[in-house]
Structures are given as structure tokens and as C-alpha cells.
N, C-alpha and C positions, 0 to 999 in steps of 0.2 A: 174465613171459612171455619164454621166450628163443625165438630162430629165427635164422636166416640174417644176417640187418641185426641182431641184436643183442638187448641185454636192458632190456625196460620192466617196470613196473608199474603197477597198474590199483585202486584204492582202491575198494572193492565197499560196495551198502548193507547194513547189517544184516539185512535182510531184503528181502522180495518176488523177485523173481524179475531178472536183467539175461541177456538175449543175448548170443550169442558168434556174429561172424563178421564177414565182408569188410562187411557194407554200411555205410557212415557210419551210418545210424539203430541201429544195433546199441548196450547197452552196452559191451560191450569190440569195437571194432576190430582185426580180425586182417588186415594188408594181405598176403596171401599168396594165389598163386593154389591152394594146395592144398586150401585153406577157403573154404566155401560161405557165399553174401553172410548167408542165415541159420543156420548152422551147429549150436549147441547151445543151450540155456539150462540155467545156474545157478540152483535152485532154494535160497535163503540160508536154509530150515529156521529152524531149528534143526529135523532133521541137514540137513547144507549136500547138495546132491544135484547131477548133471550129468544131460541127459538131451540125447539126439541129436535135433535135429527131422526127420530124415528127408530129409536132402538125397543119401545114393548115396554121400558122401564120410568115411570112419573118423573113429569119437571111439574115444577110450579112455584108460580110467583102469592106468595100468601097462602092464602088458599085456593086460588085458581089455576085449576092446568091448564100447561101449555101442548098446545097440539101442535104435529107437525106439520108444518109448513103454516103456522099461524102464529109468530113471534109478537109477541108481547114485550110494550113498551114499559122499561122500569125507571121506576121514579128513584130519587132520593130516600134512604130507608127500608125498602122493598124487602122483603127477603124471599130469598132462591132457596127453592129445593131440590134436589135433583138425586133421585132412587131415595134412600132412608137418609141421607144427608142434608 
């Protein structure tokens, strides 16, 4: 994950599903005000999916948003946006 403060990474389970956003209870942590405490969820497939929970604030895979409740299947390479991150 790159932003602003820099570049981490985030070791994902093979499956079920992990959260994305600000709130500490989240699996991935995004400490950015542009990203909503509950932001998106990683669906780990197999196919790996992103899906926005409906916080008002952009996800997007490329250039295309992700709507809620319309998760988008990510390839290899993809990259995620999600608020200004």
C-alpha cells in the first residue's frame, strides 16, 4: 500500500473475506483521512473481488469505481484506490 507516509504491506488470508479502512478493528488499516473507518471489503475468492461498503467516499479499481454492492473482480496488478489513497 503506498500514500502520503509511504509504502507498507499487508499479508492477506487465503480466503474469507478482510476489511479495508481507518478503524483499528479493520483487517488492513488505512490511517488517512480520505478513507472511511469502514471503507471496503476484500472478498479472497478465488476470484479475489473488492467491494465498497457504502461510506460516500471513492474505491476504485484503475480507473473504474467501485459501487456498492457491485464488487469488482481484481486481476493480477490492479491497483486499488480507496478515498485519496
Amino acid at each position: 500500500m503506498a500514500g502520503e507516509g509511504g509504502f507498507t504491506t499487508h499479508q492477506l488470508p487465503e480466503s474469507g473475506e478482510v476489511t479495508l479502512g481507518r478503524d483499528p478493528a479493520c483487517g488492513v488499516v488505512v490511517d488517512d483521512g480520505s478513507v472511511a473507518p469502514r471503507h471496503a471489503v476484500l472478498s479472497m475468492g478465488p476470484p479475489v473481488r473488492i467491494d465498497d461498503l457504502g461510506s460516500g467516499l471513492p474505491t476504485s479499481v484503475g480507473e473504474e469505481r467501485v459501487e456498492a454492492g457491485h464488487p469488482i473482480e481484481l486481476a493480477p496488478g490492479d491497483i486499488l484506490h480507496l478515498g485519496g489513497v
